[in-house]
C-alpha positions as CSV (number, residue, x, y, z in Angstrom):
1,X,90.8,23.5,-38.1
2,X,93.1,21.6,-36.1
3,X,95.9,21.7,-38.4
4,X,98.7,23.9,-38.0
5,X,100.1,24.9,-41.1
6,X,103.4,26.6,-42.2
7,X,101.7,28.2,-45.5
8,X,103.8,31.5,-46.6
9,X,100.5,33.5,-45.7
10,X,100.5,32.1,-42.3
11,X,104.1,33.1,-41.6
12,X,103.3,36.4,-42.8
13,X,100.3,36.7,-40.8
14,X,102.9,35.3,-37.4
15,X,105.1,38.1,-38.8
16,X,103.0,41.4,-38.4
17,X,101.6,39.7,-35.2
18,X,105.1,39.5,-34.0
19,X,106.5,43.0,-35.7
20,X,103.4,44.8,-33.8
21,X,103.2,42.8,-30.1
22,X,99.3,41.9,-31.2
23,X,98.0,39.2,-30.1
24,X,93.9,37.7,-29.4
25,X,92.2,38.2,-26.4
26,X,88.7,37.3,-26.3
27,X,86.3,39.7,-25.3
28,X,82.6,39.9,-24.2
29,X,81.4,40.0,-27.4
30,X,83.4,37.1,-28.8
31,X,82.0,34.6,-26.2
32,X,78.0,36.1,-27.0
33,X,78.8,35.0,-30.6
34,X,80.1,31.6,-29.5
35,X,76.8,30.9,-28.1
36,X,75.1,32.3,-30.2
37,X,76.3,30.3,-33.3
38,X,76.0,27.1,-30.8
39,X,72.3,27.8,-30.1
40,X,72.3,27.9,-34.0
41,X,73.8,24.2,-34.7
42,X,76.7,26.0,-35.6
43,X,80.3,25.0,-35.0
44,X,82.8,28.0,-35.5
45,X,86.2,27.1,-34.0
46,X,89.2,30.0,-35.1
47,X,92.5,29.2,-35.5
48,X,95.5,30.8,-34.0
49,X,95.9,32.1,-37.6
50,X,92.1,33.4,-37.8
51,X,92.3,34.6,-34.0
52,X,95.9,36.7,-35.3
53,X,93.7,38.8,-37.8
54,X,91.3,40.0,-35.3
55,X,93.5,40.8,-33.0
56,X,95.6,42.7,-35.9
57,X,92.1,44.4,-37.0
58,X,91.2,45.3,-33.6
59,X,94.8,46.5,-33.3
60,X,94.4,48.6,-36.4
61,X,97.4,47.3,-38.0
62,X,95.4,45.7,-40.4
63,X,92.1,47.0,-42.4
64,X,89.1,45.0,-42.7
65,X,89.3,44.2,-46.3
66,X,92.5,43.6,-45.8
67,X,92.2,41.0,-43.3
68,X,89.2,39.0,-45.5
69,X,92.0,39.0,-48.4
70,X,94.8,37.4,-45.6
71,X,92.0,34.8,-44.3
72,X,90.7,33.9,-47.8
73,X,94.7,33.2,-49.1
74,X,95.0,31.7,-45.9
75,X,92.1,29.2,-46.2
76,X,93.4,28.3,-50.0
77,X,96.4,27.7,-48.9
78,X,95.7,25.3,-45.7
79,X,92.8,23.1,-47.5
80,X,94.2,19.2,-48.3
C-alpha cells in the first residue's frame, strides 16, 4: 500500500499515536517474519497506518481485538 490516505479512521489512528507519544520500531521478531513471509512468495509491506497499531498494541493503549476492528475499517476505507 503505497497510498497515503486521509480516511477518518486513519486520522483517528494518527490521533491516539499522537495523544500517547507511540510510535513503530521494529524489532527482532518483525524482521524474522519479513523473511519469513519472503521465503514464502509472500509480499507483506505495512503501512505507516498498520505499523501505528502495533506500535499502539505493543504500547497497550490499544487491545488486540481492538486494533483488528481499526485495521479492518481502515482497509474499507482506503480500497479504490
Amino acid at each position: 500500500m503505497d497510498k497515503v490516505t486521509t480516511s477518518s479512521t486513519a486520522e483517528h489512528i494518527r490521533t491516539l499515536a499522537r495523544t500517547f507519544h507511540v510510535s513503530y520500531s521494529e524489532g527482532p521478531n518483525d524482521r524474522l517474519a519479513h523473511h519469513i513471509s519472503r521465503l514464502a512468495g509472500d509480499t507483506v509491506e505495512l503501512d505507516e497506518i498498520e505499523q501505528l497499531l502495533i506500535g499502539l498494541v505493543r504500547a497497550e493503549r490499544i487491545t488486540r481485538p481492538e486494533m483488528i476492528l481499526l485495521q479492518a475499517a481502515y482497509l474499507r476505507e482506503a480500497k479504490p
